[in-house]
DSSP file (Angstrom, degrees, kcal/mol; ACC not computed):
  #  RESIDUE AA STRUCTURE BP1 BP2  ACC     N-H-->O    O-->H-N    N-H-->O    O-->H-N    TCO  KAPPA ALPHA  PHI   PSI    X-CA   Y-CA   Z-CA
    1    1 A X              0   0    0      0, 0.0     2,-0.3     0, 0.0   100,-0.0   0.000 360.0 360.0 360.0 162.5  -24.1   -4.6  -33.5
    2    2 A X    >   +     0   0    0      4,-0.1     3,-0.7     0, 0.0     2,-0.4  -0.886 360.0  15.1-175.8 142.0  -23.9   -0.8  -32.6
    3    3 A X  G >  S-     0   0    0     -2,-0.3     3,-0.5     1,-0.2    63,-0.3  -0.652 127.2 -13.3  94.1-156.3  -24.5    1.4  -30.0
    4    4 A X  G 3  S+     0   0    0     -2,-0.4    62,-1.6     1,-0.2    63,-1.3   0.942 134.1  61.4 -52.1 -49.0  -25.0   -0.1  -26.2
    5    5 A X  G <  S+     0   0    0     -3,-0.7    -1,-0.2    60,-0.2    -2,-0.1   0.818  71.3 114.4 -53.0 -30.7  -25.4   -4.0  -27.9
    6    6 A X  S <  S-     0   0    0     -3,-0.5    60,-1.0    59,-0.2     2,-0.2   0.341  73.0-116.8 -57.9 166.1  -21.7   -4.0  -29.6
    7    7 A X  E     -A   65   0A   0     85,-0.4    85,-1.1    58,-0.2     2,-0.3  -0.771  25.6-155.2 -97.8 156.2  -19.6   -7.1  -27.6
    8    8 A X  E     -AB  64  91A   0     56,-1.6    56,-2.7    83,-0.3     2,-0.9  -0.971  14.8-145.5 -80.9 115.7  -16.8   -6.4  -25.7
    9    9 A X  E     -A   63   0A   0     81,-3.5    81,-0.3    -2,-0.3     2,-0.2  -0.795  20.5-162.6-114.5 110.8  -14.3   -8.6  -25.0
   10   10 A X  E     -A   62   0A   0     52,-1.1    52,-2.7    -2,-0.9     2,-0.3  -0.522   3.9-161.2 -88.8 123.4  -13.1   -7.6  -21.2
   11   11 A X  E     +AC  61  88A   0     77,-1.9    77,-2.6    50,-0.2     2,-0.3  -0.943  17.0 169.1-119.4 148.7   -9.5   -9.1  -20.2
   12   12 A X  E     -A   60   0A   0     48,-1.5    48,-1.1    -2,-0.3     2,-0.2  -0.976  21.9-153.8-150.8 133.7   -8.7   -9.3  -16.4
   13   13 A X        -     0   0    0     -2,-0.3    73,-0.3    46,-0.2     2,-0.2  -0.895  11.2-171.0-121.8 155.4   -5.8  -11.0  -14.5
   14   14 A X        -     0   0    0     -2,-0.2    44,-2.6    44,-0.2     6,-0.1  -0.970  25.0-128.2-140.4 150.2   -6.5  -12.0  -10.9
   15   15 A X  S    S-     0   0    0     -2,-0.2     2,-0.2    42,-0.2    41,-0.2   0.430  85.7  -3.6 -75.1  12.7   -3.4  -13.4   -8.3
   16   16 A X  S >> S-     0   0    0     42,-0.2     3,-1.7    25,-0.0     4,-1.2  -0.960  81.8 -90.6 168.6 160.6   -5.2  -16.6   -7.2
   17   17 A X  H 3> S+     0   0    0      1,-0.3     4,-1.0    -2,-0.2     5,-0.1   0.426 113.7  61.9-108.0  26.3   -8.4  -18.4   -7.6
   18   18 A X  H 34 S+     0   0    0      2,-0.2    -1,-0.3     3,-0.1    -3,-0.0   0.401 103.9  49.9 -98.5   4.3  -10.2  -17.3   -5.2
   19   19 A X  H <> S+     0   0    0     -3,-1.7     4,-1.7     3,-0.1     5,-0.2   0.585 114.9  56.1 -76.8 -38.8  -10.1  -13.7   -6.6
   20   20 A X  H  X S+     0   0    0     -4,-1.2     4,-1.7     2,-0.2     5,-0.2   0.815  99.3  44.1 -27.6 -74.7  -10.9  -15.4   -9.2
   21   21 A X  H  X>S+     0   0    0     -4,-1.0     4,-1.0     2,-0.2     5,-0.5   0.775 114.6  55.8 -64.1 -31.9  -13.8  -17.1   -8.4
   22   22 A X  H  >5S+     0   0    0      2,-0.2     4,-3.2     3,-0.2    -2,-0.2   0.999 111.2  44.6 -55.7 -63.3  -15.4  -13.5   -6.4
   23   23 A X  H  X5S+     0   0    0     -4,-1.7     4,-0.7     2,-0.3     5,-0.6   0.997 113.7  46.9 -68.1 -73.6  -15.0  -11.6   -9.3
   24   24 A X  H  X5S+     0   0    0     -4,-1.7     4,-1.6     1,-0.3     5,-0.3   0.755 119.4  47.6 -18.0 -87.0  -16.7  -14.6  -11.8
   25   25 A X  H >X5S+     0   0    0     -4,-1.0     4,-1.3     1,-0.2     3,-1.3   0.908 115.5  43.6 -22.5 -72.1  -19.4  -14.7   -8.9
   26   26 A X  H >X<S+     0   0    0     -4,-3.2     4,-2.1    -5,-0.5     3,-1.8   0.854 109.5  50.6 -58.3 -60.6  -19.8  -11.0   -8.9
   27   27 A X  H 3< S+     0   0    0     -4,-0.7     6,-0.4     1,-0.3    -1,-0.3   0.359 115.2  41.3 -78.0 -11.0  -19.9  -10.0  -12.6
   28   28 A X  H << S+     0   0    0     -4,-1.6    -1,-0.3    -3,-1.3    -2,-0.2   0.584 111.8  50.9-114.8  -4.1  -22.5  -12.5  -13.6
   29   29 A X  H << S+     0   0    0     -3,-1.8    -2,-0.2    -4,-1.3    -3,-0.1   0.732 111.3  50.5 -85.4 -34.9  -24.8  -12.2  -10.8
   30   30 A X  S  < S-     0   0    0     -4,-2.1    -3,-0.2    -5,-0.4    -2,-0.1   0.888 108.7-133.2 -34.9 -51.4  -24.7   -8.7  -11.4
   31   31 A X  S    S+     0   0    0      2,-0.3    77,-0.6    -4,-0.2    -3,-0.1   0.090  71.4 124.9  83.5   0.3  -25.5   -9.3  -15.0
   32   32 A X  S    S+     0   0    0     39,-0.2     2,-0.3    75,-0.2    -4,-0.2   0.281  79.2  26.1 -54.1  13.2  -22.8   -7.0  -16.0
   33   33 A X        -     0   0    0     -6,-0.4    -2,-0.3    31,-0.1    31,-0.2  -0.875  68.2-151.8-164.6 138.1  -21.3   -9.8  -18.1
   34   34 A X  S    S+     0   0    0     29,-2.0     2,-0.3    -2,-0.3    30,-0.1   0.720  80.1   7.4 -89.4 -13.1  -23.0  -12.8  -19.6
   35   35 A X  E     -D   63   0A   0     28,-0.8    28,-0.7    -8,-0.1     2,-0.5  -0.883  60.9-158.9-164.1 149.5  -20.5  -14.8  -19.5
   36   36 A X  E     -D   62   0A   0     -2,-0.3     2,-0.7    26,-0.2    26,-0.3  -0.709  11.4-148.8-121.8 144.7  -16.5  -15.3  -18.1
   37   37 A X  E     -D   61   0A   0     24,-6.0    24,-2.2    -2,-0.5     2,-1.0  -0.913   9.2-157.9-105.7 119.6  -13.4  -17.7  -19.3
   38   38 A X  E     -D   60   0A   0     -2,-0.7     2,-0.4    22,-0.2    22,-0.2  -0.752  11.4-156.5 -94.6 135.6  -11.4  -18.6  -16.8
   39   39 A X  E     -     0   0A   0     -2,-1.0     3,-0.1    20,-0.8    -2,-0.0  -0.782  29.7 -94.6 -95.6 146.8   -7.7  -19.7  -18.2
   40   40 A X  E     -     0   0A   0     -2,-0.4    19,-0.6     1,-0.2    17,-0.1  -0.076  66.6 -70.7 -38.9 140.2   -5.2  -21.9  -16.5
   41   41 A X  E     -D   58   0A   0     17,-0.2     2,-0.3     1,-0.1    -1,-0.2  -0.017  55.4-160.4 -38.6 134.1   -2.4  -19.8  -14.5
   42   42 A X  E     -D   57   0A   0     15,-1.1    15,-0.7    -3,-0.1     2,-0.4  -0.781  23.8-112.6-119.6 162.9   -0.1  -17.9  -16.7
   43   43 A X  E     -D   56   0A   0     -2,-0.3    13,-0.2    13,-0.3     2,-0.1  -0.939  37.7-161.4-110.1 116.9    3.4  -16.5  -15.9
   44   44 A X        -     0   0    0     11,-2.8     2,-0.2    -2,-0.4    11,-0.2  -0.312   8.3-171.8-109.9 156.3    2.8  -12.6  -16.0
   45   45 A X        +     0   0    0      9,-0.1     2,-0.4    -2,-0.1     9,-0.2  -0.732  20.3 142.6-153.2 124.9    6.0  -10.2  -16.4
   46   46 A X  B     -E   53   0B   0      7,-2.5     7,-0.9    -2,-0.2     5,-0.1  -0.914  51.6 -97.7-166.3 136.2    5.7   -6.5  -16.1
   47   47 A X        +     0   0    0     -2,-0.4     2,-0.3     5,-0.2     5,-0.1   0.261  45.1 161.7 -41.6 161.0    7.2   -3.4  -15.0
   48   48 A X    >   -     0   0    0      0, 0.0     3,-2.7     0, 0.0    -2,-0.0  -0.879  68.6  -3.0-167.6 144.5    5.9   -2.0  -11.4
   49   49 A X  T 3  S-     0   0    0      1,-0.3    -2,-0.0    -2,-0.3     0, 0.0   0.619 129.6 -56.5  27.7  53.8    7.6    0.5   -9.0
   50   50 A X  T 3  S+     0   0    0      0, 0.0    -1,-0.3     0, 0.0     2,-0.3   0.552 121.4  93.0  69.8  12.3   10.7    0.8  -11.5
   51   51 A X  S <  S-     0   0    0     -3,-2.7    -5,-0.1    -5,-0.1     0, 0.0  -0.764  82.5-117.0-148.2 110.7   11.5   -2.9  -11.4
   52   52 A X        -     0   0    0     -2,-0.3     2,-0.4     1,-0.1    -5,-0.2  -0.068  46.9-160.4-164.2 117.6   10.2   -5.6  -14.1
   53   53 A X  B     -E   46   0B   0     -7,-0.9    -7,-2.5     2,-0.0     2,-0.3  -0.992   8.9-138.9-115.8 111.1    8.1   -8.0  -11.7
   54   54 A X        +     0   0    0     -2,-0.4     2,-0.3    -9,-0.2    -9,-0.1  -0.781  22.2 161.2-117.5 171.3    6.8  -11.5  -12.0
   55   55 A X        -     0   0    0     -2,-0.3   -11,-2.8   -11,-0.2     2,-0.5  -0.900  36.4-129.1-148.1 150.7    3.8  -13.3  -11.2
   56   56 A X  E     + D   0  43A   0     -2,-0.3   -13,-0.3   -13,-0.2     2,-0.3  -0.992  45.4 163.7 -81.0 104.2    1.9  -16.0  -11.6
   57   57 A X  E     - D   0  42A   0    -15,-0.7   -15,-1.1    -2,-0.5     2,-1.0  -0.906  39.1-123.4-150.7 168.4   -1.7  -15.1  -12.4
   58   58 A X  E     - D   0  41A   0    -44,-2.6   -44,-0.2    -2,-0.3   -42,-0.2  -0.679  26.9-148.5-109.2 106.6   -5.0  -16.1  -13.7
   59   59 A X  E     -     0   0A   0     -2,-1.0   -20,-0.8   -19,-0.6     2,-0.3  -0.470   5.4-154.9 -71.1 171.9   -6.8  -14.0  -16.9
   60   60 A X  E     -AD  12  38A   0    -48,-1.1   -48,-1.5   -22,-0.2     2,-0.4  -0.890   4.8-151.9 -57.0 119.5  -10.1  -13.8  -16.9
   61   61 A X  E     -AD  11  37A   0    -24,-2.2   -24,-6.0    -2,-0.3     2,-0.3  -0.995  25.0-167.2-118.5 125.0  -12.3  -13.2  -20.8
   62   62 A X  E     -AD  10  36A   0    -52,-2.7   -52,-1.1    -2,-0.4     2,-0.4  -0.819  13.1-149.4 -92.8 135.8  -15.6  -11.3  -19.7
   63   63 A X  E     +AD   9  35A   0    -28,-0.7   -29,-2.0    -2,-0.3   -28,-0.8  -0.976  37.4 141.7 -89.7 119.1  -17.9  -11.2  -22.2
   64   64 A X  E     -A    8   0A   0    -56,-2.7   -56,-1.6    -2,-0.4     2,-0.2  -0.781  45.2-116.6-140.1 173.8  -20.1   -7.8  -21.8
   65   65 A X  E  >  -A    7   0A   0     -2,-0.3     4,-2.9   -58,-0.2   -58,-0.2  -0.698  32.1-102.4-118.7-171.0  -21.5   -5.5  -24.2
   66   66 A X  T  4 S+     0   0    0    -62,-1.6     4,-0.2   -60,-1.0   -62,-0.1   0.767 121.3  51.1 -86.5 -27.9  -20.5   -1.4  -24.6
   67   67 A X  T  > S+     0   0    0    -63,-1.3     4,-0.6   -61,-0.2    -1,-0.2   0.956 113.7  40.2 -83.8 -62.8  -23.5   -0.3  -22.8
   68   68 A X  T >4 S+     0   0    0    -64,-0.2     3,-1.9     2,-0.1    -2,-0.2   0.921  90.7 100.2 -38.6 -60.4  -23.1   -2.7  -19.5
   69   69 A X  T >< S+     0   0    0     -4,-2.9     3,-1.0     1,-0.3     2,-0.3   0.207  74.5  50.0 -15.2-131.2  -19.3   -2.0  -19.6
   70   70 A X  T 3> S+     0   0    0      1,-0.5     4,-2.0    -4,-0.2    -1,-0.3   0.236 110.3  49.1 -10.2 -53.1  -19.2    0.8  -16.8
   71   71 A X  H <X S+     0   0    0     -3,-1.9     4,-1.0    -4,-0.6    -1,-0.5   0.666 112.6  46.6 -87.9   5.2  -21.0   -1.1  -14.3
   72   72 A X  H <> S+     0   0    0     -3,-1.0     4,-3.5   -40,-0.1    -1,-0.2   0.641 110.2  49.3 -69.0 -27.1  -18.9   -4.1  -14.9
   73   73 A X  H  > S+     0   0    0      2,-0.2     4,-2.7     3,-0.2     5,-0.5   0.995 116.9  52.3 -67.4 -61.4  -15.2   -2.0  -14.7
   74   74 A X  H >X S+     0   0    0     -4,-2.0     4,-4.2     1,-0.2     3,-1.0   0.924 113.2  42.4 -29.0 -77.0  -17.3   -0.7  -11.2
   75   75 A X  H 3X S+     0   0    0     -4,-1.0     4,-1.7    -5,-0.3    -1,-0.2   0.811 119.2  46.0 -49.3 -36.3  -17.8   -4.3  -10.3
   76   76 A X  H 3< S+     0   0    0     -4,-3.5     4,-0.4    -3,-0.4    -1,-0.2   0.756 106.9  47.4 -34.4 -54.0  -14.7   -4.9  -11.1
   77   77 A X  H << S+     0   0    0     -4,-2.7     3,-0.4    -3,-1.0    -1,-0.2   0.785 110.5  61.1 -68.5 -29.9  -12.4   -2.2   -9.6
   78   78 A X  H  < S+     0   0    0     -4,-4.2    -2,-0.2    -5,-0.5    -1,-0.1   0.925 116.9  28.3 -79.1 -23.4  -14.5   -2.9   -6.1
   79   79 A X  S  < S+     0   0    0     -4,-1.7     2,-0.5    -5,-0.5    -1,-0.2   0.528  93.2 103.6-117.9  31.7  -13.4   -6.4   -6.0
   80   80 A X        -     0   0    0     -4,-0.4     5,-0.1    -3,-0.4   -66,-0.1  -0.678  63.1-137.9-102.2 119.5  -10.2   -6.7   -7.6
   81   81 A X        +     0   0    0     -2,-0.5     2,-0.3     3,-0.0    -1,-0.1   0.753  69.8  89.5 -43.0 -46.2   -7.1   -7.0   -5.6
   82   82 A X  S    S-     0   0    0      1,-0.1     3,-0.2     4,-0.1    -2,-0.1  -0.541  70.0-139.7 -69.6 134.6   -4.7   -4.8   -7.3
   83   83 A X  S    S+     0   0    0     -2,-0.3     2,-0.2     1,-0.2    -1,-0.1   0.594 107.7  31.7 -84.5   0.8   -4.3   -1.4   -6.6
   84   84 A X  S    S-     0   0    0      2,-0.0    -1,-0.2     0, 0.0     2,-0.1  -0.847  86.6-155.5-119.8 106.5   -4.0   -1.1  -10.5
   85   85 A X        -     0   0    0     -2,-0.2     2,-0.4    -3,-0.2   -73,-0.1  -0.343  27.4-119.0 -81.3 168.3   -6.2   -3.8  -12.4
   86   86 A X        +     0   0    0    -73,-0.3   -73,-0.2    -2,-0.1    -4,-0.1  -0.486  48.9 170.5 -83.3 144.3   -5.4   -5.1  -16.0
   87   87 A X        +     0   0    0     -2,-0.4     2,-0.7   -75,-0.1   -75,-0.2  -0.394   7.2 163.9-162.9  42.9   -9.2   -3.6  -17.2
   88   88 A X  B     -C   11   0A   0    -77,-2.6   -77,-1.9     1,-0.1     2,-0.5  -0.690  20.0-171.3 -99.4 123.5   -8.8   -4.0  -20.8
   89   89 A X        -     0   0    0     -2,-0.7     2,-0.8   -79,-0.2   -79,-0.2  -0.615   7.1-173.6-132.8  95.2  -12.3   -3.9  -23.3
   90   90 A X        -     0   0    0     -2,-0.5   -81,-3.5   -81,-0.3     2,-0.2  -0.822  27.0-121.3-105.0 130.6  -11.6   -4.9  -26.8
   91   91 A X  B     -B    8   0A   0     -2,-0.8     2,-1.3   -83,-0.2   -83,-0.3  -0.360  23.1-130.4 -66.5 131.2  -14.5   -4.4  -29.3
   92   92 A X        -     0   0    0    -85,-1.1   -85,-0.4    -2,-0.2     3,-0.1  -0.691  23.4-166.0 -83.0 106.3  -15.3   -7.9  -30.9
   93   93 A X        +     0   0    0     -2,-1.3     2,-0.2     1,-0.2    -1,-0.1   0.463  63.3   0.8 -69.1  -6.4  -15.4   -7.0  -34.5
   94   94 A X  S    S+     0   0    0      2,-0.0     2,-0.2     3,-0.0    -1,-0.2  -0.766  72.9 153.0 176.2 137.6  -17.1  -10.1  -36.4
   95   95 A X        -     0   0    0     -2,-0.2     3,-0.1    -3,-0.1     5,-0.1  -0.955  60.5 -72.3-179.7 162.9  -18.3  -13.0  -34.4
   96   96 A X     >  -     0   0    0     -2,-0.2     4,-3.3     1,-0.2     5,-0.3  -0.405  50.8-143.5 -86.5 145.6  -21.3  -15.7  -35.2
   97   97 A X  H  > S+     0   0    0      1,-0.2     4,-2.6     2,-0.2     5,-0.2   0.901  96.6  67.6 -81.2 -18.3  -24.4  -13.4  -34.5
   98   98 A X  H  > S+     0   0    0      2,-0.2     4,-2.0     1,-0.2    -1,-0.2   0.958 108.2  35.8 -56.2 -43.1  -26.3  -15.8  -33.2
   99   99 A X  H  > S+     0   0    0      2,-0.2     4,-1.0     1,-0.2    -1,-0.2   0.833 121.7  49.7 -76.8 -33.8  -23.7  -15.9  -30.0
  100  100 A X  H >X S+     0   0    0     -4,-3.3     4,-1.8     2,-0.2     3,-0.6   0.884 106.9  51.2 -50.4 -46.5  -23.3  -12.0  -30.3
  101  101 A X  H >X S+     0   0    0     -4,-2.6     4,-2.7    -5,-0.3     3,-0.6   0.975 112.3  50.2 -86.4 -59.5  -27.2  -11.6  -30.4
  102  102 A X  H 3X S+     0   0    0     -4,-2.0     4,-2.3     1,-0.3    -1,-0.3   0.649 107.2  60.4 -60.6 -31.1  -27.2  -14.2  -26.6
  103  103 A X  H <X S+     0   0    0     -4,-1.0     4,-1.8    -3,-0.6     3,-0.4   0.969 103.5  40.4 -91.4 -14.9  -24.7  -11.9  -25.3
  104  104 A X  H << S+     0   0    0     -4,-1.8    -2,-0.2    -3,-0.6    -1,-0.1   0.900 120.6  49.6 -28.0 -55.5  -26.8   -8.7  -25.5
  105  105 A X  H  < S+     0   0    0     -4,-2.7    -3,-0.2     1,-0.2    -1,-0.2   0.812 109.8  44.6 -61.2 -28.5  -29.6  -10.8  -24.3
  106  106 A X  H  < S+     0   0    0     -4,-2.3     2,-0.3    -3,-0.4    -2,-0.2   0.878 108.1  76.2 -83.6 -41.4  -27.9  -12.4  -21.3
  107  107 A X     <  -     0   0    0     -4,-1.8     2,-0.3    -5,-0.2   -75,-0.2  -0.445  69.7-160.3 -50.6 105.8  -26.5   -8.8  -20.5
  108  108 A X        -     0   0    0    -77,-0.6     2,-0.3    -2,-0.3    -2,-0.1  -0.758  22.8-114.4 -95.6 165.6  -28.8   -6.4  -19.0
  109  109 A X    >   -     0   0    0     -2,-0.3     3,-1.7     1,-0.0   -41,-0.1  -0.836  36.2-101.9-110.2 119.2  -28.3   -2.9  -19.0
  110  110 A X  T 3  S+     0   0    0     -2,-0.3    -1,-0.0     1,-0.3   -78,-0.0   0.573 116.3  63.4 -66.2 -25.3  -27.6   -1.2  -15.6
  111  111 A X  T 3         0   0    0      1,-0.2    -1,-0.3     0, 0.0    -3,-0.0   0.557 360.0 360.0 -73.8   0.5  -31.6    0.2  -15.7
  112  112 A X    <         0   0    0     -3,-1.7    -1,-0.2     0, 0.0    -2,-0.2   0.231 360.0 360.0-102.4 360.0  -33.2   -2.9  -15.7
């Protein structure tokens, strides 16, 4: 894949699963993502305002491609609770094309 098709694999943490469920909802009706994992509640630990903070929280694996990307981190940012999200797009580097080639397809490209 190359260009706009290449896959992206979009990680997202959300505090609860009805943040959850918005964002799922948003990012596939959009079509900015064909398709989302949600994972069981995790225990999160990370610096914040100078002091190492935990949380319980729920990732999210977006599957998008490199051309969609921007209008899902939009959809993202607008319904995402935190006033800094987790937004992180890792390039899928080898993956069965068959599943690669369905998410391009399921993906439309913010001009269609």
């Amino acid at each position: 894949m190359s260009d706009g098709t290449e896959v992206l694999l979009v990680l997202t943490n959300l505090p609860d699963a009805d943040s959850a469920d918005r964002i799922t909802k948003a990012v596939l009706e959009s079509r900015a993502a064909a398709c989302v994992n949600r994972l069981p509640v995790c225990a999160s630990a990370y610096w914040w305002n100078g002091a190492i903070e935990h949380a319980a929280e729920i990732p999210l694996l977006i599957k998008t491609t490199r051309a969609a990307y921007p209008a899902l981190e939009v959809a993202l940012r607008k319904a995402h609770p935190y006033e800094v999200p987790e937004i992180i797009a890792v390039p899928v580097v080898a993956g069965l094309p068959a599943y690669l080639a369905w998410v391009a397809d399921e993906t439309c490209l913010p001009s269609n």
